[in-house]
N, C-alpha and C positions, 0 to 999 in steps of 0.2 A: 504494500500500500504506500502511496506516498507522502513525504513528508509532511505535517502541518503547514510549516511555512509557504508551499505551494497551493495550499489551497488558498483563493480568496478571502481577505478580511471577515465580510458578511457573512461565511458560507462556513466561520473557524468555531460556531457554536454550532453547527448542525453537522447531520451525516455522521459519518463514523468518529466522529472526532466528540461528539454528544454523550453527555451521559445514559446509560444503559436505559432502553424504554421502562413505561413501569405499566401497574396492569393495577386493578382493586383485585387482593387476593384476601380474602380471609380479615374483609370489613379494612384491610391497611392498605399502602401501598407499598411494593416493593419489588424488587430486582426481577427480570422476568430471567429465571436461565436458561441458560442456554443464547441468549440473544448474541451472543458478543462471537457466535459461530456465522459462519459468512461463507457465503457463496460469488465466488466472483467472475464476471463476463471479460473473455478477454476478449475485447475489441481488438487489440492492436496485433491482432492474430489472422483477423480476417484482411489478408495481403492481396495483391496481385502474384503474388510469389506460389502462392497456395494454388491448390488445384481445387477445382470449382467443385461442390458436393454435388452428386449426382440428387436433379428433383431439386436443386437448390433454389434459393431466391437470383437476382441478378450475381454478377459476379461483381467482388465490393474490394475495395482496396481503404487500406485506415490512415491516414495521415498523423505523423509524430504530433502529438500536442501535448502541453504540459499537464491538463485537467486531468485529476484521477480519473480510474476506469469505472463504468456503474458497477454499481454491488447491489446483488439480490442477497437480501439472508433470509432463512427461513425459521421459524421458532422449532427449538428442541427441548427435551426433559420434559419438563412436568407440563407446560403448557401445548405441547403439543398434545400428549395425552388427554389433556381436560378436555383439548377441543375435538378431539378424535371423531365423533362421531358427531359432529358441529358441520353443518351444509353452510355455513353463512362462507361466502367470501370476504377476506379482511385483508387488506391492502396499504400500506404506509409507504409515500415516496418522501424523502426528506430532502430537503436541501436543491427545490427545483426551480427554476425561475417559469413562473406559471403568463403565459401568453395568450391574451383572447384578444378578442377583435378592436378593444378603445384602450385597452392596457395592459403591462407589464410588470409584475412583481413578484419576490421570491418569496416563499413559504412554502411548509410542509403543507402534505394532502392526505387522507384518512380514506379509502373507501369500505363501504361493507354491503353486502348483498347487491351489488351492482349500480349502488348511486354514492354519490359524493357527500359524507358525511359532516368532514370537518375540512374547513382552509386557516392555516395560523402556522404561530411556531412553538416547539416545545407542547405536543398535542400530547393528550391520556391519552392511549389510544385502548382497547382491551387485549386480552392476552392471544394467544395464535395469531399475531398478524405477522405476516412476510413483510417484507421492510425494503426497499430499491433507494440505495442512494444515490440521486443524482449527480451532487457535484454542481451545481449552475446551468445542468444542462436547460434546453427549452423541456415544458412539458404545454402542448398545445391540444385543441380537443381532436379527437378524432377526423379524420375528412369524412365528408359527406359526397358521393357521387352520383349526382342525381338525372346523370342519364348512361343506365346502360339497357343493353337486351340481350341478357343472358339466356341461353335455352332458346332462342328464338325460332321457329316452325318457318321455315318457306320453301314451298313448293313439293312437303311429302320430304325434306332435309332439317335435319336441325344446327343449330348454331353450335362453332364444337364445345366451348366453355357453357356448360351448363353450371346452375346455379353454385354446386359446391364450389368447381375449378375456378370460378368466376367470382366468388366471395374470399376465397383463401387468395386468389392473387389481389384482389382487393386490400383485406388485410394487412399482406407483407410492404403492399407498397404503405402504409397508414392512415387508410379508405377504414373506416368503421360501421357507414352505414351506405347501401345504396338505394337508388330508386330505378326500379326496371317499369319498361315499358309492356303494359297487357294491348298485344294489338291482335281485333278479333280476325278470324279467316274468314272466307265468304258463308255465308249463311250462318254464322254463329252469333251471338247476343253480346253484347257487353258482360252481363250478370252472369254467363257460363264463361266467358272466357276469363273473368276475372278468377271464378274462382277455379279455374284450371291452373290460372298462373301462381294463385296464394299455394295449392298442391305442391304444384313443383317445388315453388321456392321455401314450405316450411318443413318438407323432408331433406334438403340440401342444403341450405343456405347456411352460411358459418357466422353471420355478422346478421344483424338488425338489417330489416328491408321494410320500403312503402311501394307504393304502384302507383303509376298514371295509367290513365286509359284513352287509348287512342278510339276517334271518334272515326269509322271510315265510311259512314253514312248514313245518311240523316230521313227521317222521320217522324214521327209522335212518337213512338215507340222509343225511343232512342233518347227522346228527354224526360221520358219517365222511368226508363235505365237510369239515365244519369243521377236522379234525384235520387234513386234508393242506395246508389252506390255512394253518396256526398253523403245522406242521413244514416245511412245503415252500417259503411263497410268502413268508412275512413279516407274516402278519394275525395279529395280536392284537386286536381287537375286533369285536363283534357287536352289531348293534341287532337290538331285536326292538320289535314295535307292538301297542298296546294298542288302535289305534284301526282307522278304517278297515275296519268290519264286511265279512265277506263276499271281501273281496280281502288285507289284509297281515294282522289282527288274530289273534292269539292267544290262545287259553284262556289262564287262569291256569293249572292243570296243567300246559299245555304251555311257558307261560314258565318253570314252575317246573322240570322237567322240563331247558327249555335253559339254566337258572343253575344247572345241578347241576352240566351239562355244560362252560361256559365255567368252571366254578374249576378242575372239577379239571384242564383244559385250561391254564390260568393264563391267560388272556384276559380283559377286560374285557366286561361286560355294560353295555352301551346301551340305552335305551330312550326309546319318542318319548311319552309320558304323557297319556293322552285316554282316558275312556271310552267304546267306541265305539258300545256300544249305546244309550248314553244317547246320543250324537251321533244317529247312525241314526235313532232314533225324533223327536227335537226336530228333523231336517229335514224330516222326512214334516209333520209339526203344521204347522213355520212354512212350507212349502210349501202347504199347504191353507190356510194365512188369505193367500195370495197375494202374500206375500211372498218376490220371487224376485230382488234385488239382493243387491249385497256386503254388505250391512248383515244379509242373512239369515245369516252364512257366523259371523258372531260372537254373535247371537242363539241360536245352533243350538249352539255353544261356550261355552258359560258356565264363569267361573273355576272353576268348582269340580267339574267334570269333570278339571281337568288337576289340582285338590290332591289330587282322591278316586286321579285314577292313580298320583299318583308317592308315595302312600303307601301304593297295594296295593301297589306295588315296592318300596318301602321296607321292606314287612314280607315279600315272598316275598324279597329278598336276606335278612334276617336269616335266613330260617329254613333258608337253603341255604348261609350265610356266602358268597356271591359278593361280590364289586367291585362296586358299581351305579354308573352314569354316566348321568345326566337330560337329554339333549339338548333345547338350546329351551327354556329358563324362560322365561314368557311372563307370567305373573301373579306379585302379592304373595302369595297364600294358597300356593302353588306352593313357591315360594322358601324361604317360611315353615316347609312342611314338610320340605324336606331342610334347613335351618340347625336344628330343632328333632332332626330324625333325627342329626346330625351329633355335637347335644350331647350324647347320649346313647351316642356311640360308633359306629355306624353306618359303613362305609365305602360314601361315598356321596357322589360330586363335582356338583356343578350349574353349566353352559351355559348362560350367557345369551347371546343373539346381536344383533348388531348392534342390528335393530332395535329391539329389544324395551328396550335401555340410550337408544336416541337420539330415539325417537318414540312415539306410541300410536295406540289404535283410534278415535279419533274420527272420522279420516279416511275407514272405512266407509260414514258418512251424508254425504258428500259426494255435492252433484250432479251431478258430474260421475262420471259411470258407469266410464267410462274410469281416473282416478284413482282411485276408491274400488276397483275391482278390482286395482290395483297393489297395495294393500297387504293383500290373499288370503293368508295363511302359515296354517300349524297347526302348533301352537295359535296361534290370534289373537290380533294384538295388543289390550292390555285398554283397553278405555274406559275407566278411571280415568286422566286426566291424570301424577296423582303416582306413577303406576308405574314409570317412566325412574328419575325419583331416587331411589326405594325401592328398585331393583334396582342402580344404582350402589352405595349404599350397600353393601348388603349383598356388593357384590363388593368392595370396599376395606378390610372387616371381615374376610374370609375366609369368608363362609358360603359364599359364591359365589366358585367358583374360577377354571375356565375361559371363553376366550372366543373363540367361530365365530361367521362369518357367515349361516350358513342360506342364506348366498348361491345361489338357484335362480333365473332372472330369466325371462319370457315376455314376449313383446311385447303389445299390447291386441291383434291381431289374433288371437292363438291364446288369449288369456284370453275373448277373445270367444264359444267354445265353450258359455260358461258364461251368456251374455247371455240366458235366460230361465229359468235355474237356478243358482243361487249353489252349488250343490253341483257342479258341472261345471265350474266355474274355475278353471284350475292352478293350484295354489299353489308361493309361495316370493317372497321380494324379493332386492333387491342391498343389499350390503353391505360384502363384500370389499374394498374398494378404503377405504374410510369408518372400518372399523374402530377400527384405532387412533390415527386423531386424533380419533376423536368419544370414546372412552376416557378420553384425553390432558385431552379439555376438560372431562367432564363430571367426571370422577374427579382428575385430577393438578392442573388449573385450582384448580379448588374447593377444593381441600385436602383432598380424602380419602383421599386416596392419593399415597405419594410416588413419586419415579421407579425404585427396587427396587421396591417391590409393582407398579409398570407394569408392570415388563420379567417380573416371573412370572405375570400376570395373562394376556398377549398372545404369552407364549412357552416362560417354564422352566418352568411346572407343567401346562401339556400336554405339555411332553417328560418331563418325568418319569412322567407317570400314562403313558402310552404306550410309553414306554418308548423313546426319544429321544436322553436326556439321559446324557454329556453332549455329542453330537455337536451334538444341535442346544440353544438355547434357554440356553447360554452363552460367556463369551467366555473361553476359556482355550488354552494352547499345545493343539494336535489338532484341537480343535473345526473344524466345518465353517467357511469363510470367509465367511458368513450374518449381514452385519452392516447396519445402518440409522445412519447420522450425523443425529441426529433435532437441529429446532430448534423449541425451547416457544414462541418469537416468532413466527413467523409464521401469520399468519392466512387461512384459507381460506374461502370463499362456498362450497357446495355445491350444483353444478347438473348438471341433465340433459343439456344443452346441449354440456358439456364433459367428463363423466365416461368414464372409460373402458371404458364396457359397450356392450351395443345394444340398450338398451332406450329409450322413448319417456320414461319417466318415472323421477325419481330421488324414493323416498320421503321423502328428507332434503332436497326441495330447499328452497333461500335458506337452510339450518341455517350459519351460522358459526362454526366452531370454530379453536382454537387449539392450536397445534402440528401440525409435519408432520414428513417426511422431505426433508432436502437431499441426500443420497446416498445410494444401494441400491448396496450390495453382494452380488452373488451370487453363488454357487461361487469365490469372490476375482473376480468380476469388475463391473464398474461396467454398471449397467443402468441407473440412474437418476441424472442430474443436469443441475444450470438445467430442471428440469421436463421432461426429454425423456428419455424409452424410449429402452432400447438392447436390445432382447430379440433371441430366436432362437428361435424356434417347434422342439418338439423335444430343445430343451437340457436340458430338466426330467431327476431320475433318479428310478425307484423306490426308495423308502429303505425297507427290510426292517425289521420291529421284533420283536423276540425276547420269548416269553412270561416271565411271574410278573415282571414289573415292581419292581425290589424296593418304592419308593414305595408301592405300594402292597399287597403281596403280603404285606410284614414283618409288619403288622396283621393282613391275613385269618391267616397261618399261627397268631400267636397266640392268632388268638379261636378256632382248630380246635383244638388242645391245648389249651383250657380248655372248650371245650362239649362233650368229649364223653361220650357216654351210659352210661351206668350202672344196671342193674340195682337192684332189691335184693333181696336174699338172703332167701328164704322159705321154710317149711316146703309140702309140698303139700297142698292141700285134699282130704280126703275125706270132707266132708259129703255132704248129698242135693243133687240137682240136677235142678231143674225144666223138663219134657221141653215143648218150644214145637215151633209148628210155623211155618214161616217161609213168606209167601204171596210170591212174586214181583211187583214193582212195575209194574203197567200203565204201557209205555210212552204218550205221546199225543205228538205231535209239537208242536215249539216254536211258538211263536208267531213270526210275522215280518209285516214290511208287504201278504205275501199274503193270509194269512191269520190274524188279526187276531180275539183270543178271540169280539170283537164279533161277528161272521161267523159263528164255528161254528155249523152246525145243530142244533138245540136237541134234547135228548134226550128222548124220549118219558117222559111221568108217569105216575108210578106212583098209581091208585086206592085211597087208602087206608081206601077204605070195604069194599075186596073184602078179603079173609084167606081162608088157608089150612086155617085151625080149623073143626072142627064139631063140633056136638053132636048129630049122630045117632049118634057112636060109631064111624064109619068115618072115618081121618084121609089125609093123603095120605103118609107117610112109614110107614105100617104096612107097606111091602114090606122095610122096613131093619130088616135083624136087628141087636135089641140085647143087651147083656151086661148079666149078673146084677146084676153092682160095678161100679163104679169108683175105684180105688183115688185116691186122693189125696197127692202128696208128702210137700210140705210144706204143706197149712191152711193161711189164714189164724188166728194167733189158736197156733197148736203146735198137736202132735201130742196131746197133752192134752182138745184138745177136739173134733176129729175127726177120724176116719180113715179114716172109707168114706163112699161113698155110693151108695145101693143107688137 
C-alpha cells in the first residue's frame, strides 16, 4: 500500500488510513474484526504487455500514476458470521470524490439493499459491509443508454446481442441502465408486442431496463394502446418514423395526429428523421446505375433528407406544442436544425449515438464488403470526416443533449441478406459497451466538456426528460445504488477481438481512448472489477416511468397558456354572396416504383381542328333549354355598370 504522504491532504483521514469501521454490537460500539483484512485490485497489472483474457472486456493498458490502487475488503470473523444468512447488500466506498451533474464533492457512500443510504464522512455504517477505497477516484452515477435494440426481430432474423450479451457489454463499458426499443411487426399490437419485449428482457437482462414503443401505424386503436401502456405499464415514450416507405413511415397528418395524442397523454414524442420517399425513390435510381454495395445505402441517404425531417418535426411539434425527441443525429445540417429550433424556444432534445460522436461514413467505400456492411445504420453515418467533432461539440455546448447507443448488432452472415442489395442489409452497429469512454475522450479529454456536463450528458438529463430522475442518473440518499468508480487514466485499445458483443466486427476498432470504469456498481452490487463481469442473466428490473415529466412538461404547459386561440369579435356580414359551384377533385392514383408517371398510358388527343360550332344554324346544344336572364351578383367593375345579362 502506499505511503501516507502520497495520498492527498483531504483524503489523509479517510480510506485505509481511517480508523477501523465500527458496527453497534452488543448495545456498544466497537472494532469490527476482521476489517483491517483487505482485498486489493491490481490495476496496474492490467498492461498492454499482458495478453488479453479470453471473453474479456476491451483490451486496457494502466498508466503509472501516483494515486493508490482501489481496495475492496471484505468483513471477516464474527461479523461475517452474524450476517451469514443476511440477503441485505451492504456496501461502503470511502474516500470518493462523488460527481453529478451541478457538482463535485468528496465523501464517503453507505449502500444497502440496492439504494443509497448514507453520503458524509466518518459514516456508522452496520456490520458485514465490504468497504472499496477509492482514493479521490471519480465515483459518478451509472450511465443510462436510452436507445438501444437488443434482441431485435427483422425479417424471420434476430439481432445477434440479445438482451443478456447486450446488458453485460452495457455494464462493462459503465451503462447501468438501458432503454430498448419495443417495435411491433406487421399485424401485431403494441400491448402484445410490448409484452413480448418485457419477456425477453426480464429472463436476460443483467442491469435495470425501460421500453419505448415504437408507433408504426396509426388508428383509434392504437391511441387507446397507447393510453393503457402510459397508465398501466410504465411507457412514457413513442417513436414514430418518417422513413421506411410502405412498412413503418407515416403521413405527416398522421404524425400530427399522434403529437396531439402523446401531449395530451404527457409522453414524449420520438422520432427517427428521414425522408422516406425521397429514400425510396434514390434507391430505385442508385439500384439501376448498378450500384448494389454498402456505399449505395449512404448515396441513397443524403444529409439532407434527415435536416428536411427533423425540421418537418420540428415545425408539426410546434404546431401541436408536443415534446419532440430526434433519435440518431447523424449529420451536421441535422444537428444544426434542432440547436437553431432550440434557440428559438422549441422543446426539442437531440440523440447523438455512439457512433455517429466516434466515427464516420467513409468506411462504406471500403473493400472489404464485409466491413463496409458493419457500418449499415439509418440515418448513415456522414462522409464528412469533421462530423464526430462537430457533433461533440455541439453536445458539450448543450444543443445536443442526450446520448444512446443505437446499439443493434448482426453478424456478416445475416447482413449478408443484403449482398446484392444495399437496401436489404440490417441495419444498426455496437456501441453500448464504447459509449462512455469514447464521450470521456473525445468530449472531457479535449476540454469541452467537464466531468458535470459528462455525468448529464450519459445519465441525469435522460433521467430527467424520461422521467427517471431522481432515482436514477444521481447520486443522492434514495437514489438507486447505480454507480461507476470511473478513472480518466486509463487507457483503452478498442477491439473486436475482445469486446463484449458477438459480432465479427467492432466499428471502433484500434480507436484508443481515454478513461474507463474500474468499478460497476449495480443495484448496490459489484459487477465489475480488475476487468471481470460478475453479472446474473435475469437480474435486470422493469423501471416504470410516470407521465408529464416535469423537465420537460413545465415548458410545454406554459407555451399552452400563452398560445391559445382567440377569436375576434365581428359584426356579421350581410353583403351579396357569390353563388360557385364546386366540381369534385378527380382522384388518379399515386405514383410508386410500379407504376411510375413515365408508364402511364398516354391519353388519347384531342383534334383540335374538329369543333362543335357550325354555321349552318343547327348547333349541338340547341336541345338545352335556356333562360331569358341571367342575373349577375356582384359585376365585375359594381352594380353600377351591370346587372343582367340577357
Amino acid at each position: 500500500m502506499a505511503a501516507t504522504e502520497d495520498v492527498p491532504a483531504f483524503f489523509k483521514n479517510m480510506g485505509s488510513g481511517s480508523p477501523k469501521p465500527r458496527q453497534k454490537f452488543c448495545g456498544m460500539f466497537c472494532p469490527v474484526e476482521g476489517s483491517s483484512d483487505n482485498k486489493t485490485l491490481d490495476f496496474d497489472s492490467l498492461s498492454t504487455s499482458r495478453s488479453p483474457q479470453p471473453g474479456g472486456g476491451v483490451i486496457e493498458k494502466q498508466k503509472d500514476i501516483s494515486r493508490p490502487k482501489v481496495e475492496i475488503r471484505y468483513s471477516t470473523g464474527k461479523e461475517a458470521l452474524q450476517n451469514f444468512n443476511d440477503e441485505s447488500d451492504r456496501l461502503l466506498i470511502k474516500g470518493a470524490k462523488i460527481v453529478n451533474d451541478d457538482q463535485s464533492f468528496c465523501a464517503d457512500i453507505y449502500m444497502e439493499d440496492g439504494l443509497i443510504k448514507q453520503i458524509g464522512e466518518n459514516l456508522i455504517v452496520p456490520g458485514g459491509v465490504k468497504t472499496i477505497d477509492a482514493h479521490g477516484r471519480m465515483l459518478m452515477p451509472g450511465g443510462i443508454d436510452v436507445h438501444t435494440r437488443f434482441q431485435m426481430p427483422d425479417r424471420g432474423m434476430t439481432a445477434a446481442d440479445d438482451f443478456y450479451q447486450g446488458t453485460r457489454a452495457a455494464l462493462a463499458g459503465g451503462t447501468t441502465m438501458i432503454i430498448d426499443h419495443v417495435v411491433p411487426e406487421p399485424g401485431a399490437t403494441l400491448l402484445s408486442s410490448f409484452e413480448q419485449w418485457r419477456q425477453w428482457a426480464d429472463s436476460k437482462s443483467c442491469c435495470d431496463y425501460s421500453l419505448h414503443v415504437d408507433v408504426t401505424e396509426w388508428h383509434k386503436g392504437i391511441q387507446e394502446e397507447m393510453e393503457t401502456l402510459i397508465k398501466d405499464h410504465g411507457v412514457n415514450s413513442f417513436l414514430v418514423y418518417l422513413a421506411y416507405k410502405d412498412i413503418f413511415q407515416l403521413t405527416d397528418s398522421q404524425v400530427y395526429e399522434v403529437f396531439s395524442t402523446i401531449r395530451d397523454l404527457g409522453a414524449i414524442a420520438q422520432v427517427h428523421a428521414e425522408n422516406g420517399d425521397i429514400i425510396a425513390e434514390e434507391q430505385q435510381r442508385i439500384l439501376s446505375l448498378g450500384i448494389t454495395g454498402p456505399e449505395g445505402h449512404v448515396l441513397s441517404r443524403p444529409e439532407e433528407v434527415e435536416a428536411e425531417a427533423v425540421n418537418r418535426s420540428v415545425t408539426i411539434a410546434n404546431q401541436t406544442n408536443c415534446p419532440l425527441y430526434i433519435t440518431k443525429v447523424m449529420s451536421k445540417s441535422a444537428a444544426d436544425v434542432i440547436a437553431m429550433a432550440r434557440k428559438k424556444g422549441t422543446v426539442v432534445y437531440g440523440e447523438p449515438i455512439t457512433a455517429s460522436l466516434g466515427t464516420d461514413g467513409s468506411h462504406y467505400w471500403s473493400k472489404n464488403w464485409a466491413k463496409a456492411a458493419a457500418y449499415v445504420t439509418s440515418p448513415p453515418l456522414s462522409p464528412d470526416p469533421t462530423t464526430p467533432d462537430y457533433l461533440n461539440s455541439l453536445l458539450s455546448c448543450g444543443d445536443l443533449q442526450v446520448t444512446g447507443s443505437g446499439h443493434c448488432t448482426f453478424n456478416t452472415a445475416q447482413r449478408a441478406v443484403g449482398k446484392d442489395d444495399f437496401s436489404l442489409i440490417p441495419e444498426g452497429t455496437n456501441g453500448t459497451e464504447e459509449r462512455m469512454s469514447l464521450i470521456w475522450d473525445k468530449c472531457v479529454v479535449t476540454g469541452k466538456m467537464d466531468e458535470n456536463q459528462f455525468v448529464a450528458v450519459t445519465s441525469t438529463n435522460a433521467a430527467k426528460i424520461f422521467n427517471l430522475y431522481p432515482r436514477k442518473g444521481r447520486i443522492a440518499v434514495g437514489s438507486d445504488a447505480d454507480l461507476v468508480l470511473w478513472d480518466p487514466d486509463i487507457t483503452k485499445i478498442i477491439s473486436a477481438k475482445s469486446h463484449n458483443s458477438a459480432v465479427e466486427y467492432n466499428i471502433f476498432e484500434g480507436l484508443e481512448v481515454r478513461g474507463g470504469p474500474l468499478v460497476v456498481i449495480s443495484q448496490g452490487k459489484i459487477v465489475l472489477e480488475e476487468g471481470t463481469l460478475h453479472t446474473t442473466e435475469g437480474s435486470g428490473r422493469y423501471i416504470p416511468r410516470k407521465p408529464f415529466p416535469d423537465y420537460v412538461y413545465k415548458r410545454i404547459k406554459a407555451r399552452s397558456r400563452l398560445a391559445e386561440l382567440r377569436g375576434v369579435p365581428r359584426g356579421l356580414y350581410d353583403g351579396p354572396v357569390c353563388e360557385v359551384s364546386v366540381t369534385p377533385k378527380t382522384m388518379t392514383p399515386a405514383s410508386s416504383a410500379k407504376t411510375s408517371p413515365a408508364k402511364q398510358p398516354s391519353q388519347p388527343v384531342r383534334n383540335l381542328h374538329q369543333s362543335g360550332f357550325s354555321l349552318s344554324g343547327a348547333q349541338v346544344d340547341d336541345n338545352i333549354p335556356r333562360r331569358n336572364t341571367q342575373r349577375i351578383v356582384a359585376p365585375p367593375g359594381g352594380r353600377a355598370n351591370i346587372t343582367s345579362l340577357g
